[in-house]
C-alpha positions as CSV (number, residue, x, y, z in Angstrom):
1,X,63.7,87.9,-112.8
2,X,61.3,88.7,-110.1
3,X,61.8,90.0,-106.2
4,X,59.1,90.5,-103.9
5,X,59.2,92.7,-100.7
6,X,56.5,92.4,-98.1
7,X,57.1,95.8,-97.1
8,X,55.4,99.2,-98.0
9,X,56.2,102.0,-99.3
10,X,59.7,102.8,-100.0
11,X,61.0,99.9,-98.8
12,X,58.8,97.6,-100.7
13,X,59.9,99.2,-103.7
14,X,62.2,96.4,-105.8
15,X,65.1,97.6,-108.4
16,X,67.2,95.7,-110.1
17,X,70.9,95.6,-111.4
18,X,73.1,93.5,-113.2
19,X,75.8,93.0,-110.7
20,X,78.1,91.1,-112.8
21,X,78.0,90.1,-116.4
22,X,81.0,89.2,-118.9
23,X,81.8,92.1,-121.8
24,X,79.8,90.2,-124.1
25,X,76.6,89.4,-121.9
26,X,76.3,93.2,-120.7
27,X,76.9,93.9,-124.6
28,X,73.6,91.9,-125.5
29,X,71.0,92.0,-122.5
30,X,69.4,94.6,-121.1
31,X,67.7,94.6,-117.8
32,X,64.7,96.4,-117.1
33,X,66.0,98.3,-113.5
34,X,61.9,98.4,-112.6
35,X,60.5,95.2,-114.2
36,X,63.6,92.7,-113.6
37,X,62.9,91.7,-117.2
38,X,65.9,90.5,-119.1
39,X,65.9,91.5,-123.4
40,X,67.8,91.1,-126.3
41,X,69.8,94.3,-127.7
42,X,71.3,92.2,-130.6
43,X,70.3,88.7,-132.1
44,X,72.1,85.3,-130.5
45,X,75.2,84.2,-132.4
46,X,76.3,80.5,-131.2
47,X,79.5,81.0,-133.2
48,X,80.1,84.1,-130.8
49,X,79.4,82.2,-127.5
50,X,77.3,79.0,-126.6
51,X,76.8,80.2,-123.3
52,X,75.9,83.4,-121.0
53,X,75.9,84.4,-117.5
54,X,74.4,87.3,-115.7
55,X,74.1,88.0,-111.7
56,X,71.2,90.0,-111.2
57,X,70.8,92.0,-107.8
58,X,67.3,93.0,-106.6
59,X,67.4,96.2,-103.9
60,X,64.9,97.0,-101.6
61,X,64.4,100.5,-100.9
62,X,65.7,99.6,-96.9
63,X,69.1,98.7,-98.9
64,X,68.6,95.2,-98.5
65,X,69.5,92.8,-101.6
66,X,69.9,89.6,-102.8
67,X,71.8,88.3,-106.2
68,X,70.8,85.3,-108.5
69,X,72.9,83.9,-111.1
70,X,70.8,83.8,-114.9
71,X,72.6,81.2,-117.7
């Protein structure tokens, strides 16, 4: 996931967050707060789940945000 911020400084600076994830999607990705780069913790099991949904939130350092939904 990637945020940009035309701003400098400290309120260019970009973090992000899962905002909302089910038990099982939080369980298995992790996201990078610095990068917005989403990653595997444990292999995919279809069996498990055919399907995953994470909202991601990007912060400014002014507090501003926005979310995005990842499947």
């Amino acid at each position: 996931v990637t945020a940009t911020d035309a701003d400098e400084g400290l309120y260019g600076q970009v973090k992000y967050s899962m905002n909302k994830a089910t038990d099982m999607a939080s369980d298995i990705f992790h996201l990078d707060s610095e990068t917005g780069e989403i990653s595997l913790l444990r292999s995919l099991d279809n069996e498990e789940a055919d399907f995953y949904e994470l909202e991601v939130r990007a912060r400014d350092g002014g507090g501003l945000f926005d979310t995005t939904k990842v499947a």
